[in-house]
C-alpha positions as CSV (number, residue, x, y, z in Angstrom):
1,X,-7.4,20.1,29.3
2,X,-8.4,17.7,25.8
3,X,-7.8,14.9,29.0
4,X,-10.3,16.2,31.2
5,X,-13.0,16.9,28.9
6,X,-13.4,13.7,27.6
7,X,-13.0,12.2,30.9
8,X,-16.2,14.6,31.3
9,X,-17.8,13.4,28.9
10,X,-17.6,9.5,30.0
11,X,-19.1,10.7,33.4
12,X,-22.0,12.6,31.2
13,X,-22.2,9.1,28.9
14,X,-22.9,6.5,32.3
15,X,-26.9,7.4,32.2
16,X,-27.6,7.5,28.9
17,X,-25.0,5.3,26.7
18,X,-26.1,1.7,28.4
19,X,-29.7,3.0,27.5
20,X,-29.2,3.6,23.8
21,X,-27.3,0.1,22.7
22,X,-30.1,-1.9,22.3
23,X,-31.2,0.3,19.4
24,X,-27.9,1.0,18.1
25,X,-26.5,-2.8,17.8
26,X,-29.6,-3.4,15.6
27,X,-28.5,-4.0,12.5
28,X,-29.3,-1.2,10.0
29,X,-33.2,-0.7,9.6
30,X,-34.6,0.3,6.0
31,X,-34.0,4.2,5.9
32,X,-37.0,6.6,4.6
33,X,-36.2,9.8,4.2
34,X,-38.4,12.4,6.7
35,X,-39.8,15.3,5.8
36,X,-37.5,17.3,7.6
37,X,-34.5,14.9,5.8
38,X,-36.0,15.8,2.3
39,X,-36.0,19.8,2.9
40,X,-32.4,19.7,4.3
41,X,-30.7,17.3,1.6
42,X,-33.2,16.9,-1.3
43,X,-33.7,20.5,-2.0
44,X,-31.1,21.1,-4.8
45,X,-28.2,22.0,-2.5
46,X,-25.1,21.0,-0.8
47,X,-23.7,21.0,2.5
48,X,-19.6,22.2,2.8
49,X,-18.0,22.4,5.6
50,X,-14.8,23.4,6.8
51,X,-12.8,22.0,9.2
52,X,-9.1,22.8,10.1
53,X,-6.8,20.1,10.3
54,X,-3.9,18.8,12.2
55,X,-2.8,16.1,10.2
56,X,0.1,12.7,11.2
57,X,2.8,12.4,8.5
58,X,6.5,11.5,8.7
59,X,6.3,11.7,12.6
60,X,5.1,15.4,13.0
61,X,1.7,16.5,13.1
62,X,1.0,19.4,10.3
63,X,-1.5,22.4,10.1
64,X,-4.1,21.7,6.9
65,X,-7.6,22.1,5.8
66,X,-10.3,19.1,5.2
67,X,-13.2,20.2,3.1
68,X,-16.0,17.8,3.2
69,X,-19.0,17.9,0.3
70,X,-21.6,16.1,0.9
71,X,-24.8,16.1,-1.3
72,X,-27.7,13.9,-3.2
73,X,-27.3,13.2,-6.7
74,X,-29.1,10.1,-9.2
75,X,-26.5,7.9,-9.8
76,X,-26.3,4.7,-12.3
77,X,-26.4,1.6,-10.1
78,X,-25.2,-0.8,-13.5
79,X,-22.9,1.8,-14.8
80,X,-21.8,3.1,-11.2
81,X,-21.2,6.8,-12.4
82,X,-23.5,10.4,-11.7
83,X,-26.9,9.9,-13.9
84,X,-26.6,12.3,-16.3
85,X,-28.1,11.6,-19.7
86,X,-30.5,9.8,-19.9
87,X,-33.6,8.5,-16.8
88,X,-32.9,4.6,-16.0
89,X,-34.2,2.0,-14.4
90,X,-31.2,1.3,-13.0
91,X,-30.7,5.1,-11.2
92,X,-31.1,5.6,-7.2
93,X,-30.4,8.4,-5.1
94,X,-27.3,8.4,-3.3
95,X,-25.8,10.7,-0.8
96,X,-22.1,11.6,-1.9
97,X,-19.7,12.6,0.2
98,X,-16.2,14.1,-1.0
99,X,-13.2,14.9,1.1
100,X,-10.8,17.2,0.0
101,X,-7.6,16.9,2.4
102,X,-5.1,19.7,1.8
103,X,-1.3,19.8,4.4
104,X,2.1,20.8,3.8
105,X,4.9,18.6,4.7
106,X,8.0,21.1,4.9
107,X,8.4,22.4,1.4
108,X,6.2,20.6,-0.8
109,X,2.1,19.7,-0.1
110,X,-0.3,16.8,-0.2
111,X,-3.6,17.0,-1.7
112,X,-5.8,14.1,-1.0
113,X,-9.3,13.4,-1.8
114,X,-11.8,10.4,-1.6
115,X,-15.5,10.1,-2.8
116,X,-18.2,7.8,-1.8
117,X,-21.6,7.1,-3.0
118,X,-24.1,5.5,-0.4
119,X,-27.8,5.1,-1.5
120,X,-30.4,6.1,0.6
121,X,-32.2,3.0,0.0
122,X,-30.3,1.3,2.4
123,X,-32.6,-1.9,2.2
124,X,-32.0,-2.4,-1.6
125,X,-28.3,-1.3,-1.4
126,X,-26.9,-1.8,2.2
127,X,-23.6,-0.5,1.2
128,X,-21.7,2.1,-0.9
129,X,-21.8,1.3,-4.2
130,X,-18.5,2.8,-5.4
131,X,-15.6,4.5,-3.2
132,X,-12.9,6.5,-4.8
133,X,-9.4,8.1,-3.7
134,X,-6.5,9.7,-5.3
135,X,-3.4,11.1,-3.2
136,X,-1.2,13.6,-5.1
137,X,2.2,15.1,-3.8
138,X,5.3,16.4,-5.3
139,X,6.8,13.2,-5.7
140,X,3.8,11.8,-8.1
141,X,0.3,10.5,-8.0
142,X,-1.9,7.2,-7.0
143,X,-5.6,6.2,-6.6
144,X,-7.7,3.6,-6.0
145,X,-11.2,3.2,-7.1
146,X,-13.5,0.0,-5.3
147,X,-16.6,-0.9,-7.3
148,X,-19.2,-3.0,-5.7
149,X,-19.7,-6.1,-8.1
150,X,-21.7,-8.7,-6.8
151,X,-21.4,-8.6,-3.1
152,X,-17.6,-7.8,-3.2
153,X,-15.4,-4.7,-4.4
154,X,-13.4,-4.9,-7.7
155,X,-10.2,-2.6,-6.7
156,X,-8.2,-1.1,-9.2
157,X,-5.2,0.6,-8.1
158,X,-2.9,2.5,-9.9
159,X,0.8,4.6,-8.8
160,X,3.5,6.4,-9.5
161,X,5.4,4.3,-6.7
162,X,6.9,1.0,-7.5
163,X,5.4,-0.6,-4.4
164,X,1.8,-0.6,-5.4
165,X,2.2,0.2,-8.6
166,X,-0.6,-1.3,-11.3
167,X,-2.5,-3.4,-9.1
168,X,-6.5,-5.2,-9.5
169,X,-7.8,-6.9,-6.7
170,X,-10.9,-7.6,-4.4
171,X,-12.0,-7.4,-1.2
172,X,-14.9,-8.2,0.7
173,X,-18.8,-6.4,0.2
174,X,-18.5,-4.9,3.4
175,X,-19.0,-1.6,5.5
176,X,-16.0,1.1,4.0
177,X,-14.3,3.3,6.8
178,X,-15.4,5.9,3.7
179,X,-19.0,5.6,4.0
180,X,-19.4,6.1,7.6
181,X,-19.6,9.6,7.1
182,X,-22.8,8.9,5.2
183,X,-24.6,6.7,7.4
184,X,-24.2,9.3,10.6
185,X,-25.9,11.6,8.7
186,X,-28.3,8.8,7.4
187,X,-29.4,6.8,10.5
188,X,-26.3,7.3,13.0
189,X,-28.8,4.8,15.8
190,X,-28.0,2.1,13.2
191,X,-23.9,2.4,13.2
192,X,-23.0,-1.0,13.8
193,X,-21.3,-2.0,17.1
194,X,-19.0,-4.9,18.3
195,X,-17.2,-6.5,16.6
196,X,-16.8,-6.0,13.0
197,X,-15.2,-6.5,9.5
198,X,-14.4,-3.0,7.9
199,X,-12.5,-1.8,5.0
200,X,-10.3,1.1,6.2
201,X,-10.0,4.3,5.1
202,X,-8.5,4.8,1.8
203,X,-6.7,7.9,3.2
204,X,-4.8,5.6,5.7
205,X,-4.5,3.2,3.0
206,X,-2.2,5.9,1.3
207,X,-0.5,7.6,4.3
208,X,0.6,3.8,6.0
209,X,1.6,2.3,2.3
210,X,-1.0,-0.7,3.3
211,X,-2.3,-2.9,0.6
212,X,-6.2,-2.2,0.8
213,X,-8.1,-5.3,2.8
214,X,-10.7,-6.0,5.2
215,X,-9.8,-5.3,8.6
216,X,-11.3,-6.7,12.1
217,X,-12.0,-4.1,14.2
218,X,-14.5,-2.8,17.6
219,X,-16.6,-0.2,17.1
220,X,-18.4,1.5,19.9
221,X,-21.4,4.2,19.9
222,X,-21.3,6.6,23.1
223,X,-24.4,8.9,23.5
224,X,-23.9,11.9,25.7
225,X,-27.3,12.9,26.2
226,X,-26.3,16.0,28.6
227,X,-24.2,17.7,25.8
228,X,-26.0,16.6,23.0
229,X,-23.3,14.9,21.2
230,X,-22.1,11.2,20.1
231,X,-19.1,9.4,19.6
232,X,-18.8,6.2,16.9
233,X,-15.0,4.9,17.1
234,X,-13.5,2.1,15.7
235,X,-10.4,0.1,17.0
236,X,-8.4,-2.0,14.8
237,X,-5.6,-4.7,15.9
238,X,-6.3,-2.9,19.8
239,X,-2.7,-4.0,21.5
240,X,-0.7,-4.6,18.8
241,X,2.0,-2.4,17.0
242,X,-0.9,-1.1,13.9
243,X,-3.5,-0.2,16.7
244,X,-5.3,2.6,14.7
245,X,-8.2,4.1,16.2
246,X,-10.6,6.3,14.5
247,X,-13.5,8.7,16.0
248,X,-16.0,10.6,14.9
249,X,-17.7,13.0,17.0
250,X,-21.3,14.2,15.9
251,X,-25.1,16.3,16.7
252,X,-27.5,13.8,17.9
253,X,-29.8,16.3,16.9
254,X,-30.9,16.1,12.8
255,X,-28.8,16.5,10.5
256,X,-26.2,15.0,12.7
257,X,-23.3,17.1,11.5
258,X,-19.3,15.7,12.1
259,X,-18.1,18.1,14.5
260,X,-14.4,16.3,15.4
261,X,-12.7,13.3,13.5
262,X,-10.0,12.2,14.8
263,X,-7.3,9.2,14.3
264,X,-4.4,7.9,15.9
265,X,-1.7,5.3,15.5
266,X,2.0,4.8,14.8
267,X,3.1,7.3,12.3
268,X,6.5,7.8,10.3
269,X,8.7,5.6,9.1
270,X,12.4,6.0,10.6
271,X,11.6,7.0,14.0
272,X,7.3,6.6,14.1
273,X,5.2,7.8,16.9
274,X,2.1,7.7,18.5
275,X,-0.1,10.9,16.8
276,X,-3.4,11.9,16.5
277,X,-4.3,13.5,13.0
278,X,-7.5,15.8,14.0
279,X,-9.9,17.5,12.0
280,X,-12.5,19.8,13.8
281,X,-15.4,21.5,12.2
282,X,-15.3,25.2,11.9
283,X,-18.0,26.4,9.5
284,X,-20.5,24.7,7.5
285,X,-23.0,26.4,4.7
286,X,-25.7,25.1,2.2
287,X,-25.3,26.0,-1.2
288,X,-25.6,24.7,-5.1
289,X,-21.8,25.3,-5.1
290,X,-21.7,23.8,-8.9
291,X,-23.5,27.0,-10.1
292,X,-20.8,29.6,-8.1
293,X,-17.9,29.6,-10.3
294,X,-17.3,32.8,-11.5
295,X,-14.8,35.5,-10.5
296,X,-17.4,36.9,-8.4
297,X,-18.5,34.0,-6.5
298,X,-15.2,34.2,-4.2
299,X,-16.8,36.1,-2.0
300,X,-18.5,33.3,-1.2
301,X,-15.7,30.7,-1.0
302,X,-14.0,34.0,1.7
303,X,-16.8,33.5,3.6
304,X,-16.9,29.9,4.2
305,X,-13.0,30.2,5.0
306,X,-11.5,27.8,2.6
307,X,-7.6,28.9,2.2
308,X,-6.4,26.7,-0.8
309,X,-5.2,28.6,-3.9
310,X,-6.2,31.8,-2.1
């Protein structure tokens, strides 16, 4: 049936896909916020959303949760932390987007998470300035933490496993895997196409024990017009044994939510297999979430479907 309808949706793509890649190969335009931008995500609330999850790991595919948060804050540009304190001339608005990834493998759980911070002055600061992700499970603990420092990331990474370990490194100033949840909600025409340098993900960082580093990979934009809907995917090392392919699936209607992500390649480690870890959007609500953390605020966290800790 999942065959068919994107097989469908090809057919629905012909007319209108071939029509849209002039503007979308473009490389990114300035961004100015519109009107209709500014009421939805400069109002003093946040955007959760739900999605359940069927997530790769150790060969099997496991039921989970992704929570994604996305919201505007003023952030320190020099210091590369929220602006808090004090005003600078140094703060800019950034849209951040936080992932909280929740599965259970057998008896014990994983609980990953990864923030980005992307400006929305995408002329001044093409890129995220800062990326973060920790991965905790009943064995122990690691993160990593990129800091844009003079056109490349500074990496620290730090682990409970004796494969990574204590680890500082760089990699190039280029487009995260991360931050491509900001820019569909940003100026998705302006996703760039072809082929292209990307740091991936720093959840399959984690999950395939690969060192962090720029990765060559083709990334397409498909528009279907009929359904009102787009895919941006991204192919890296297409043929070879670590083929991974990522998609999102998104409104090309503003604000562009992710309805689907999805991402396959070889997973496990004795016996590995070809899976597809999906996530699909099942709920999404607008809220200053910060200020609802009392007893009585569960209703709302009921509501919006979130199982964790429940």
């Amino acid at each position: 049936m999942r065959k068919f309808f994107f097989q469908a949706l090809l057919i629905l793509a012909l007319c209108d896909c071939r029509n849209s890649a002039a503007s979308a190969v473009a490389a990114s335009a300035a961004f100015t916020p519109s009107p209709e931008f500014s009421r939805y995500w400069l109002s003093g609330t946040a955007e959760l959303a739900r999605f359940s999850l069927s997530q790769a790991r150790y060969s099997e595919i496991h039921n989970g949760e992704l929570v994604v948060i996305t919201v505007s804050e003023p952030f320190r540009s020099d210091k590369q932390v929220k602006s808090e304190l004090t005003h600078s001339v140094n703060e800019v608005t950034v849209l951040k987007v936080q992932q909280m990834r929740r599965f259970a493998t057998g008896i014990y759980d994983y609980a990953l998470t990864t923030t980005s911070f992307k400006p929305l002055d995408t002329a001044m600061h093409p890129l995220a300035l800062k990326v973060t992700g920790s991965a905790v499970d009943w064995c122990g603990q690691a993160w990593l933490q990129l800091n844009l420092k003079k056109g490349s990331y500074a990496v620290q990474g730090r682990s409970y496993f004796e494969e990574s370990g204590d680890e500082d490194f760089t990699v190039p100033g280029i487009m995260s895997e991360d931050e491509i949840w900001q820019r569909i909600r940003l100026q998705p025409t302006a996703l760039p196409q072809g082929t292209v340098q990307v740091i991936p993900s720093l959840f399959s960082s984690r999950l395939r024990h690969r060192k962090l580093a720029a990765e060559q990979a083709n990334a397409e934009l498909l528009m279907y017009g009929a359904l009102k809907q787009s895919e941006y995917s991204l192919v890296y090392a297409l043929g070879t044994a670590n083929e991974r392919r990522v998609s999102f699936i998104f409104e090309n209607n503003f604000p562009h939510r992710i309805l689907e992500y999805r991402e396959t390649y070889m997973d496990g480690f004795e016996k590995p297999k070809k899976l597809t870890t999906i996530a699909r959007l099942k709920k999404t609500v607008n809220t200053a979430y910060w200020r609802e953390h009392d007893n009585n605020h569960r209703t709302k966290r009921r509501a919006l479907g979130v199982t964790g800790f429940d």
